[in-house]
N, C-alpha and C positions, 0 to 999 in steps of 0.2 A: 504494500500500500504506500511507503514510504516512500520506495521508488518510482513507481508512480505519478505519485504526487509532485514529486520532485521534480518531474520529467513534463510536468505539467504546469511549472511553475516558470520554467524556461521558456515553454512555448508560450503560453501569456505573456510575458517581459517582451517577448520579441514581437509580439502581434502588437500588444497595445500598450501604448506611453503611462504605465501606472506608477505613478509616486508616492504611496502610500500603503501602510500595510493593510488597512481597513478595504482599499476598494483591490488589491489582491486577495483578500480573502473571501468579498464578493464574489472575486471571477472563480475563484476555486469553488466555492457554495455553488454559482450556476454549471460548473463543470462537472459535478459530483462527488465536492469533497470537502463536507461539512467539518471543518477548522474550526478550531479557537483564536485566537487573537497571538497566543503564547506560540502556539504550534506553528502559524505565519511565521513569526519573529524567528524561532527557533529555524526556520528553515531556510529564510535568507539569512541567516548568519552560515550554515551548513554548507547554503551552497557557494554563499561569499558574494553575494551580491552586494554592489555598491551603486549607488545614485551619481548618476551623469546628467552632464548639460544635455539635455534635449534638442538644442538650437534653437527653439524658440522661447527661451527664456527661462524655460521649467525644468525641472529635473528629474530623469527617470528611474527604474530600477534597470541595474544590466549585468551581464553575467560578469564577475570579475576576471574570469578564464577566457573569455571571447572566445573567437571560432576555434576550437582547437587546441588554443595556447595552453603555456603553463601560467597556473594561477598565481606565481610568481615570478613572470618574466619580466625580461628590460622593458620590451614593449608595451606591455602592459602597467608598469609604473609610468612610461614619458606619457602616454596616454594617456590616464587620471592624472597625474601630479600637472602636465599640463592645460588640463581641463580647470584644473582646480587651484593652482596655486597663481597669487598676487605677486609678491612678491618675500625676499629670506632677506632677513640681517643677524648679526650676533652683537651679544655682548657678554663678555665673559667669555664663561662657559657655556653657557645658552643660545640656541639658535631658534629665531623666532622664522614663522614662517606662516605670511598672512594668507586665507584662503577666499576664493567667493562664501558669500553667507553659507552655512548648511553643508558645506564644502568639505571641512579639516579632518572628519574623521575618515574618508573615503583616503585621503592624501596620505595621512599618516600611516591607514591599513599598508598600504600599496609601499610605502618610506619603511616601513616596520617588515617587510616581506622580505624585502632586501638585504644584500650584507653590506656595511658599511664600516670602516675600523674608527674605532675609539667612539662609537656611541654608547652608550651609558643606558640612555631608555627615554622617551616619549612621553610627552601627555595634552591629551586634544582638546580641542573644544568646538565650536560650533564655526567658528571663522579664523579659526588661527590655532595650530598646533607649536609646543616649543621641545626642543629636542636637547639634552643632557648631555655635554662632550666630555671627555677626562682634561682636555684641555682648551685655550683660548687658541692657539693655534690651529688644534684640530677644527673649533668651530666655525673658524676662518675660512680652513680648505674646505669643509665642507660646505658652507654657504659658496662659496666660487664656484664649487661641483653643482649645485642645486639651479645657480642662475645662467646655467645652460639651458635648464627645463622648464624655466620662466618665459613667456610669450609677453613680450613689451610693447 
């Protein structure tokens, strides 16, 4: 049933522009798969679904693996991180890194998937994630590294 549903969950994402767990769990209800609210949640977290610009202003759910990929490729980090991010600075040892509104968790998942040396660890918020270096140097080269993936 799990799989299933699961498999069910992709092909809605991909039919229709839905942004919300409420009306995904609609489309499951009309498909024949009477969810809870919890069970939603739990399953875009399973499958890694994150929220993308739509293009037209809004944001959807999309598969974080895309056609194929690995759900933590290169590709798929410059592709959300440049969807998503404003602009990086540091200070200190912290590296700030501003997102479109609703944006920084999708950025940091995809930043967090990656390997990068001397990060420390993350913590997100809704428009802006800041990242924990061992050093002011490091958060230096990494901010240089980051605003390659920035679209200015």
């Amino acid at each position: 049933m799990k799989n299933a549903r699961h498999s069910e969950i992709l092909n809605l994402i991909e039919q229709y522009s839905i942004d919300k767990q409420e009306d995904l769990q609609e489309y499951l209800r009309k498909s024949g798969f009477p969810v809870t609210q919890a069970t939603v949640s739990r399953d875009i977290r399973e499958l890694g679904l994150v929220k993308a610009a739509a293009g037209d202003g809004r944001y959807r759910y999309v598969s974080a693996s895309g056609a194929g990929k690995s759900a933590h490729s290169v590709n798929r980090f410059e592709t959300i991180f440049k969807e998503s991010a404003l602009k990086a600075d540091y200070a200190g040892h912290f590296v700030m890194v501003k997102c479109y509104s609703g944006m920084a968790n999708a950025a940091c998942e995809v930043f967090d998937a990656m390997v990068w040396n001397d990060v420390v660890g993350t913590l997100s918020g809704d428009d802006t994630f800041l990242i924990l270096m061992r050093s002011e140097e490091a958060a230096k080269n990494l901010v240089d590294e980051l605003l390659k993936y920035i679209v200015h």
